[in-house]
mmCIF file as gemmi writes it, N, C-alpha and C atoms, coordinates in Angstrom:
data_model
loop_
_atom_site.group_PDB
_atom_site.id
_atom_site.type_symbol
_atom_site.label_atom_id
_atom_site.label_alt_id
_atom_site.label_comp_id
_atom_site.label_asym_id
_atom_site.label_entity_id
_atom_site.label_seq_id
_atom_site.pdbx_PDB_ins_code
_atom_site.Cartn_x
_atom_site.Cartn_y
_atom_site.Cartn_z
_atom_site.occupancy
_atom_site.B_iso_or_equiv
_atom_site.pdbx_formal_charge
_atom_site.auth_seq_id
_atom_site.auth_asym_id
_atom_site.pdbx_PDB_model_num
ATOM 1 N N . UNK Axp A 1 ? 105.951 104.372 91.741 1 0 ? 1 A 1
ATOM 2 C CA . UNK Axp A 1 ? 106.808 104.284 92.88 1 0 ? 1 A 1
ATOM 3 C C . UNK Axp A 1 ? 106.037 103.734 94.08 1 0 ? 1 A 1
ATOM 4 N N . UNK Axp A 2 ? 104.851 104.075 94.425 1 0 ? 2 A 1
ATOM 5 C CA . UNK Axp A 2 ? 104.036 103.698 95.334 1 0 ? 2 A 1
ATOM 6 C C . UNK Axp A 2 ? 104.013 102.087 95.621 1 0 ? 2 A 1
ATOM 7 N N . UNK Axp A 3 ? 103.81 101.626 93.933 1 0 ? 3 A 1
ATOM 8 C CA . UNK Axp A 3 ? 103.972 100.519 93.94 1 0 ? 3 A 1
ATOM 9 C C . UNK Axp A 3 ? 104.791 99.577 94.413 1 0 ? 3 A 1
ATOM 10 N N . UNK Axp A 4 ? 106.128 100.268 93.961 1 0 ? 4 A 1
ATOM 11 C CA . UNK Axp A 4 ? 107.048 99.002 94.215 1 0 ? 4 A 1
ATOM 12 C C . UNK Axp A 4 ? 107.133 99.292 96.381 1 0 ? 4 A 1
ATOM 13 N N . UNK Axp A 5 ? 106.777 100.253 96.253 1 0 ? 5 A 1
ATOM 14 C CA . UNK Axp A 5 ? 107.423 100.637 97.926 1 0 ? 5 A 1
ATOM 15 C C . UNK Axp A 5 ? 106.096 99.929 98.293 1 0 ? 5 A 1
ATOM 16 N N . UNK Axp A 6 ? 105.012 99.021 97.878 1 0 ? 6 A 1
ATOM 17 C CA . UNK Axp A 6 ? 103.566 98.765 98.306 1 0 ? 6 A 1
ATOM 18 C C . UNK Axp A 6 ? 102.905 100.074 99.373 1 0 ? 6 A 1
ATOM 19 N N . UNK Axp A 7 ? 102.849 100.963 99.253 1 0 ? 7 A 1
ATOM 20 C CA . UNK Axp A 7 ? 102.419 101.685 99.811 1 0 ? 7 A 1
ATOM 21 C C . UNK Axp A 7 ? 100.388 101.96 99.029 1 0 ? 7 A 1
ATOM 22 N N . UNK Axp A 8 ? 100.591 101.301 97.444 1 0 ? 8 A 1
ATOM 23 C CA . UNK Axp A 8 ? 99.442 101.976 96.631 1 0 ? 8 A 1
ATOM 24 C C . UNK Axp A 8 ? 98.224 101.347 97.612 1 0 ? 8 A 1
ATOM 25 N N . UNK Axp A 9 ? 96.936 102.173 97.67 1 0 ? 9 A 1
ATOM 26 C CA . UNK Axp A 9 ? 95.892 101.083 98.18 1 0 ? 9 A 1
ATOM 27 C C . UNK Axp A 9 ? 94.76 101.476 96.596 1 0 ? 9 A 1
ATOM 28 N N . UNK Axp A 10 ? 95.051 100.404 96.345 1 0 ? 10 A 1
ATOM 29 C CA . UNK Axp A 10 ? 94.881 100.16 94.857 1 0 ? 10 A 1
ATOM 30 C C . UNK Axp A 10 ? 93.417 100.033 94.589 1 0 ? 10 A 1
ATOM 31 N N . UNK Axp A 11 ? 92.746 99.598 95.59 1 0 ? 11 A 1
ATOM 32 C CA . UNK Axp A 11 ? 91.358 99.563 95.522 1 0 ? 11 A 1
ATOM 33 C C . UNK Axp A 11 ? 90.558 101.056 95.701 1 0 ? 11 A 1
ATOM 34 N N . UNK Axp A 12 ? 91.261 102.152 96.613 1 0 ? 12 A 1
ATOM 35 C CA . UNK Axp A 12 ? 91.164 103.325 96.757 1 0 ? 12 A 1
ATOM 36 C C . UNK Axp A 12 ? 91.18 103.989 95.405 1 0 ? 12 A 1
ATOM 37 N N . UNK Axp A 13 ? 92.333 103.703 95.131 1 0 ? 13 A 1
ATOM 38 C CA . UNK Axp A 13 ? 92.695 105.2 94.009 1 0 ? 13 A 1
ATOM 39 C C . UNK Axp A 13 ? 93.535 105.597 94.503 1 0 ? 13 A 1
ATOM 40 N N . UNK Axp A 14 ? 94.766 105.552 95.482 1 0 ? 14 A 1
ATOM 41 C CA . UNK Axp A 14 ? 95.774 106.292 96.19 1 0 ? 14 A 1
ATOM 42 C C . UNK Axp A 14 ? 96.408 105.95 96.894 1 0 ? 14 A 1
ATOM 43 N N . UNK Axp A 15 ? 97.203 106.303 97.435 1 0 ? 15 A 1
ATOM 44 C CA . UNK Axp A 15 ? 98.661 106.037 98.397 1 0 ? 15 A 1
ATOM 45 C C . UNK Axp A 15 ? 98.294 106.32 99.713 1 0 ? 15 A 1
ATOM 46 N N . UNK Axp A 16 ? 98.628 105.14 100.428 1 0 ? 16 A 1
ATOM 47 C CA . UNK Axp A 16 ? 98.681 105.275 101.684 1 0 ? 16 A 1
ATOM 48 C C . UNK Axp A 16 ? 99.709 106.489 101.995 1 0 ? 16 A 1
ATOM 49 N N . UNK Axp A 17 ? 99.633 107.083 103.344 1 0 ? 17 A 1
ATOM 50 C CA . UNK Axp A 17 ? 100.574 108.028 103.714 1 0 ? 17 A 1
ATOM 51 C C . UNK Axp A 17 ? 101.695 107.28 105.01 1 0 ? 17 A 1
ATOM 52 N N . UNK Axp A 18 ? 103.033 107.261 103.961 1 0 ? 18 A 1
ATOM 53 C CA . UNK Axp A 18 ? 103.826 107.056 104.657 1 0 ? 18 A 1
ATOM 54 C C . UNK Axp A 18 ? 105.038 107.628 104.354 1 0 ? 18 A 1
ATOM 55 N N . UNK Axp A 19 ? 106.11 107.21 105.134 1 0 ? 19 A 1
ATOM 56 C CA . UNK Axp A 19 ? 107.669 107.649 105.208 1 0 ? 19 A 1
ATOM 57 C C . UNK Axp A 19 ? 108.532 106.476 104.745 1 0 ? 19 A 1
ATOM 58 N N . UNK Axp A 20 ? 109.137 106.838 104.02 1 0 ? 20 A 1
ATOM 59 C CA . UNK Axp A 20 ? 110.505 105.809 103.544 1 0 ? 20 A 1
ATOM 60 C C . UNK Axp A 20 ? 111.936 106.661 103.439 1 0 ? 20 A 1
ATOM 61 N N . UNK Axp A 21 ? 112.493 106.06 104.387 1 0 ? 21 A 1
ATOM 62 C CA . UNK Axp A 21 ? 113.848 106.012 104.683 1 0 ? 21 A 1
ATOM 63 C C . UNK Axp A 21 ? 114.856 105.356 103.388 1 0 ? 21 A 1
ATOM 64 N N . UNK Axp A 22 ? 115.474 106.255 102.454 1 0 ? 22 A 1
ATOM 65 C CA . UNK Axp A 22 ? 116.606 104.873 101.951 1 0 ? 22 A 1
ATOM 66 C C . UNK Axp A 22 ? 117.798 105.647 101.911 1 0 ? 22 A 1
ATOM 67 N N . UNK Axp A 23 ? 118.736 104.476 102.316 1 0 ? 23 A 1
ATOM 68 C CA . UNK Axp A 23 ? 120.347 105.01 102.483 1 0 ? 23 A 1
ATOM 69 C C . UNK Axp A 23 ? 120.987 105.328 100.581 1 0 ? 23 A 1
ATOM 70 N N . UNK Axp A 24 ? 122.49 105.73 100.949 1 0 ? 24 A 1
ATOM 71 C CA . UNK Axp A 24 ? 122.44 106.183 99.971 1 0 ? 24 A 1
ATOM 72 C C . UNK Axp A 24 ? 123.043 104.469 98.81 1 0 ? 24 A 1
ATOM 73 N N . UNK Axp A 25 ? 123.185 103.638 99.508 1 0 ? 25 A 1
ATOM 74 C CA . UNK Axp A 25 ? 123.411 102.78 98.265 1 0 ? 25 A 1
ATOM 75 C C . UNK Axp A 25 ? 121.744 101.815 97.511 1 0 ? 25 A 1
ATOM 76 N N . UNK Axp A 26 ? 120.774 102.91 98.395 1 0 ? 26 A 1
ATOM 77 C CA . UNK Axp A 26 ? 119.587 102.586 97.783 1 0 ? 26 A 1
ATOM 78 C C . UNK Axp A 26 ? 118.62 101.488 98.32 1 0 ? 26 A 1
ATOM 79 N N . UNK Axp A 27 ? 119.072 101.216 99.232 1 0 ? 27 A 1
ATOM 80 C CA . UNK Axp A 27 ? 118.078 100.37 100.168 1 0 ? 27 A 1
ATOM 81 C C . UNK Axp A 27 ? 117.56 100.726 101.002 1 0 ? 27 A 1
ATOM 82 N N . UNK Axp A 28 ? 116.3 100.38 100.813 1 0 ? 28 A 1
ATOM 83 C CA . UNK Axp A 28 ? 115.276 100.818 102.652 1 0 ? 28 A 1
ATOM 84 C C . UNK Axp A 28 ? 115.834 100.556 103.77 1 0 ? 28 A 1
ATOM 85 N N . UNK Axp A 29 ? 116.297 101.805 104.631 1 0 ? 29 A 1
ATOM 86 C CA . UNK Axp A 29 ? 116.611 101.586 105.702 1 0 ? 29 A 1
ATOM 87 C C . UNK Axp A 29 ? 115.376 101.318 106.725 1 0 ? 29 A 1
ATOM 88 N N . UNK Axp A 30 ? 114.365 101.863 106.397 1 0 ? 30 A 1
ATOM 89 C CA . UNK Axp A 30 ? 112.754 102.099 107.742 1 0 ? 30 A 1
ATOM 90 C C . UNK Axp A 30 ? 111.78 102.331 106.466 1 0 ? 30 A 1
ATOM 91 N N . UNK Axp A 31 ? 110.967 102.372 107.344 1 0 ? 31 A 1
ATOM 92 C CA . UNK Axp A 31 ? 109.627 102.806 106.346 1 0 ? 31 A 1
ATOM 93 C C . UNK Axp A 31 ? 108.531 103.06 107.902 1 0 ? 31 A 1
ATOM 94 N N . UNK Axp A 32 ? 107.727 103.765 107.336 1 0 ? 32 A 1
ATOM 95 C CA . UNK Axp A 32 ? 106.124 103.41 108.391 1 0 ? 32 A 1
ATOM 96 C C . UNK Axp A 32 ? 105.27 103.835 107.873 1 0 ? 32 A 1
ATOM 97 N N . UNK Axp A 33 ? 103.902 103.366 107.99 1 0 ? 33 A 1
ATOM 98 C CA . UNK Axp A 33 ? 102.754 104.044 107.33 1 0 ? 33 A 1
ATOM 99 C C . UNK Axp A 33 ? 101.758 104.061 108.162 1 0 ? 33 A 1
ATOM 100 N N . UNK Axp A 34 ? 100.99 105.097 108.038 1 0 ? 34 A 1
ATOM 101 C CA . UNK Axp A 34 ? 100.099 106.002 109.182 1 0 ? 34 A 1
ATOM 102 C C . UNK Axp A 34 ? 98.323 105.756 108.897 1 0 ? 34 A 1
ATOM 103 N N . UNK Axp A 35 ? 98.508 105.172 107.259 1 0 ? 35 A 1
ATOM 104 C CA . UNK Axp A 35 ? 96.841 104.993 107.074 1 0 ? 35 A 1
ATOM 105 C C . UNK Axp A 35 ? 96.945 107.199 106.256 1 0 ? 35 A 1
ATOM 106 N N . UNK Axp A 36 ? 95.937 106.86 105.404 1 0 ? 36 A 1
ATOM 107 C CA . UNK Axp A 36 ? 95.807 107.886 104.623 1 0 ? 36 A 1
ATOM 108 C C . UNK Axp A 36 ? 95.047 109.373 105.309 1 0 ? 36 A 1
ATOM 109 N N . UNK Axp A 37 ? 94.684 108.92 106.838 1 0 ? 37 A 1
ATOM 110 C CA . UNK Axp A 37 ? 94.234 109.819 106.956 1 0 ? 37 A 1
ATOM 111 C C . UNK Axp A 37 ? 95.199 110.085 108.648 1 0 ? 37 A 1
ATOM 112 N N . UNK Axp A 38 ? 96.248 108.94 109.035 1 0 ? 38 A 1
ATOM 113 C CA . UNK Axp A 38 ? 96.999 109.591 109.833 1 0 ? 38 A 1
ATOM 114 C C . UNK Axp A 38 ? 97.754 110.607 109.842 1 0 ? 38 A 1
ATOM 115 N N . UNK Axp A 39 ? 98.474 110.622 111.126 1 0 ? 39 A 1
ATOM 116 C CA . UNK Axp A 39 ? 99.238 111.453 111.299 1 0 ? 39 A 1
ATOM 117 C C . UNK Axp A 39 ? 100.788 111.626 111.33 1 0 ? 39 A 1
ATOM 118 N N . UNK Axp A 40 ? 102.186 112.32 110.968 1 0 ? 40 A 1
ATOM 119 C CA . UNK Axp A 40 ? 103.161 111.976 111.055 1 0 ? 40 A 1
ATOM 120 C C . UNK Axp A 40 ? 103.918 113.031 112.355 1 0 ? 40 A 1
ATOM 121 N N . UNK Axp A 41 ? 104.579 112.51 113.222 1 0 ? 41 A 1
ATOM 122 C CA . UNK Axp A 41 ? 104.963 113.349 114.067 1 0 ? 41 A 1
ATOM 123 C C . UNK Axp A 41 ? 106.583 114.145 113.92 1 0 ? 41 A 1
ATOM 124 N N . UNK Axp A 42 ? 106.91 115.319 113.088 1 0 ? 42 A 1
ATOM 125 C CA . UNK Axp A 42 ? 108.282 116.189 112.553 1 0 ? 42 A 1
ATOM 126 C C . UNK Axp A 42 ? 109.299 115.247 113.124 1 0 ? 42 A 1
ATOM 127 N N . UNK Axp A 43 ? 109.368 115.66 114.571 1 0 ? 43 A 1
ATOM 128 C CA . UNK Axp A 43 ? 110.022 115.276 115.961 1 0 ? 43 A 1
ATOM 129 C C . UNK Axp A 43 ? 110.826 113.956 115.704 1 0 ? 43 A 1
ATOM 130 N N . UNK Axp A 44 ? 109.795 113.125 115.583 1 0 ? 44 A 1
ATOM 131 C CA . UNK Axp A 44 ? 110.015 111.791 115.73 1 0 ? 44 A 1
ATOM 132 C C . UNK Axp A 44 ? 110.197 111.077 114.038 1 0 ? 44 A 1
ATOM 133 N N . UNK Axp A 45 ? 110.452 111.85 113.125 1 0 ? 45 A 1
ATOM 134 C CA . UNK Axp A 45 ? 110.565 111.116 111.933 1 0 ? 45 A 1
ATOM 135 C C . UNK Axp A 45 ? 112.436 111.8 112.077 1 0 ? 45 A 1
ATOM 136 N N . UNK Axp A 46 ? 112.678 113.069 112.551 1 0 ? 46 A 1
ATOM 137 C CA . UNK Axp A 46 ? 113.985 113.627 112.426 1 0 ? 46 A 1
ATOM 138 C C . UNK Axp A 46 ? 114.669 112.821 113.497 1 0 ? 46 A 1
ATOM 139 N N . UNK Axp A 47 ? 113.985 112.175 114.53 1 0 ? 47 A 1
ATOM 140 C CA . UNK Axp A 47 ? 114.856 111.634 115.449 1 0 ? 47 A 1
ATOM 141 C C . UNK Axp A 47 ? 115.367 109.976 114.512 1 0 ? 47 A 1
ATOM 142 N N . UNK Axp A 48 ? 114.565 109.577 114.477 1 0 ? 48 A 1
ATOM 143 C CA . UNK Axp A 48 ? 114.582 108.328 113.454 1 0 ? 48 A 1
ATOM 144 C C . UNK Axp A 48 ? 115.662 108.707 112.38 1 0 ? 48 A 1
ATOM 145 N N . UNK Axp A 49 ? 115.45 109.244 111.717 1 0 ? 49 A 1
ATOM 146 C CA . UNK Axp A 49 ? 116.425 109.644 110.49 1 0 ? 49 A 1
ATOM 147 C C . UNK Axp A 49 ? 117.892 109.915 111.431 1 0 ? 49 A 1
ATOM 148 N N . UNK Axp A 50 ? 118.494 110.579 112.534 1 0 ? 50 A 1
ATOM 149 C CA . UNK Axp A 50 ? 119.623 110.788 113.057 1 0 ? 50 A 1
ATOM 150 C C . UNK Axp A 50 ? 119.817 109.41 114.051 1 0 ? 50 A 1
ATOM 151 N N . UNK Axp A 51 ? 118.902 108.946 114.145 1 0 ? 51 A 1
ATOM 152 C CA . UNK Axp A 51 ? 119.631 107.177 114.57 1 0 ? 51 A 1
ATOM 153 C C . UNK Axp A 51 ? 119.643 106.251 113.216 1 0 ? 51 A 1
ATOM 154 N N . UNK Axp A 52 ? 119.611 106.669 112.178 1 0 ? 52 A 1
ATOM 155 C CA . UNK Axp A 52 ? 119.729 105.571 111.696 1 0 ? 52 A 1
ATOM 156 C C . UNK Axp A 52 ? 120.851 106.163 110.328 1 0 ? 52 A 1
ATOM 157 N N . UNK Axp A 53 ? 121.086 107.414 110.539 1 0 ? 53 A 1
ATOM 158 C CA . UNK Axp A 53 ? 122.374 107.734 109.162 1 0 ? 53 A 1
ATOM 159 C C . UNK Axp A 53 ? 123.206 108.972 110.235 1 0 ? 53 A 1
ATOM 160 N N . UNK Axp A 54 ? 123.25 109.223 111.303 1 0 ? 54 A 1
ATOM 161 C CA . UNK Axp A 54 ? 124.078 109.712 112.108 1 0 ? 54 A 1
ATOM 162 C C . UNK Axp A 54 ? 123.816 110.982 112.207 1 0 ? 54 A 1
């Protein structure tokens, strides 16, 4: 799965750390990625998610 979403860092051994958004007929609505050792902020991933599916 990593894969197809390119999230893998393949030279690592592992997945970048990110968020993917998909609606329900299965397409990426958003995505973001933070780097494997960022950070994700609750707040601001729930605000994102209620602007973008109501």
């Amino acid at each position: 799965m990593a894969l197809n979403y390119g999230v893998m860092l393949e030279d690592k051994g592992i997945t970048d750390r990110a968020t993917v958004l998909i609606g329900k007929d299965g397409k990426v609505l958003w995505s973001e990625s933070v780097g494997p050792g960022g950070a994700r902020i609750p707040g601001d991933l729930l605000a994102k998610v209620k602007e973008l599916c109501g």
